[in-house]
C-alpha positions in Angstrom: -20.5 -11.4 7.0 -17.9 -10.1 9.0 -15.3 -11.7 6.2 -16.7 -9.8 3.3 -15.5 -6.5 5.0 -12.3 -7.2 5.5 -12.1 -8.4 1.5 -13.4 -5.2 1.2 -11.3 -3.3 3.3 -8.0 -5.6 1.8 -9.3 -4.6 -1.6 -8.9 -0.2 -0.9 -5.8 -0.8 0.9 -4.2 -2.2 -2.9 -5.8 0.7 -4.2 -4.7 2.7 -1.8 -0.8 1.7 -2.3 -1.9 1.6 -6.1 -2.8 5.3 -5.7 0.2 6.3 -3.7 2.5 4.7 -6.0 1.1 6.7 -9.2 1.1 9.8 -6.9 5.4 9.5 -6.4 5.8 10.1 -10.1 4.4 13.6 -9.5 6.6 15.3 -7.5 5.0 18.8 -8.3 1.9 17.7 -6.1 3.8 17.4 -2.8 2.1 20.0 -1.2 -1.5 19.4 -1.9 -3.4 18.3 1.4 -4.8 14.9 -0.3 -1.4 13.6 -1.5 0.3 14.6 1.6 -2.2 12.4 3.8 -1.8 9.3 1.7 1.7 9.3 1.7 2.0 9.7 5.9 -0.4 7.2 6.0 1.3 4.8 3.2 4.4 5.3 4.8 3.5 4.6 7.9 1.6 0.7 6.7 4.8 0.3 4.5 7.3 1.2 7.2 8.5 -2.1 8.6 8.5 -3.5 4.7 11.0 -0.6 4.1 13.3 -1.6 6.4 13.6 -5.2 5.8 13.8 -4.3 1.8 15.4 -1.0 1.1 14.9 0.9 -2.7 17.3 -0.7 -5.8 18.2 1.8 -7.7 15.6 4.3 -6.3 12.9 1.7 -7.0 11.0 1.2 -4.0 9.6 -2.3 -3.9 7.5 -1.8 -0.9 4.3 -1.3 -2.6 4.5 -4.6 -4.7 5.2 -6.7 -1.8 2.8 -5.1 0.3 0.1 -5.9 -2.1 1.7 -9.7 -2.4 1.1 -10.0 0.9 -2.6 -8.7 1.1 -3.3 -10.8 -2.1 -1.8 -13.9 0.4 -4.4 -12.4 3.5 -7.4 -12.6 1.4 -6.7 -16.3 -0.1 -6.4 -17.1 3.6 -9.3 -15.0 4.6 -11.2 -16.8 2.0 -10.3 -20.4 2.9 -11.5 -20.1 6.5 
């Protein structure tokens, strides 16, 4: 039981990174409340990715291979 909510809970946080990376193409809504919340908290889960892999070309891959890596939790999750 348990398991499904953490499938769950895996399945907002891609969202959530999905979300937050749409939201950077929009520069002009910085200052709303909403987008300012999900960035501090995106940044802060994506943090130590960010320093081990560092933007190309003002590409930030942080978001892709912080999804990889929740895709590679939930197989796990779901082989236990």
């Amino acid at each position: 039981m348990i398991k499904h909510y953490i499938l769950k809970f895996l399945d907002y946080l891609v969202i959530f990174f999905i979300i937050d990376a749409i939201l950077s193409w929009f520069h002009m809504l910085e200052n709303v409340f909403i987008v300012r919340w999900i960035r501090k908290i995106s940044d802060f889960l994506l943090k130590p990715i960010k320093r081990r892999i560092p933007p190309v070309d003002g590409i930030d891959f942080s978001p892709i291979v912080a999804i990889a890596i929740i895709y590679l939790l939930k197989a796990l999750i779901r082989s236990l």
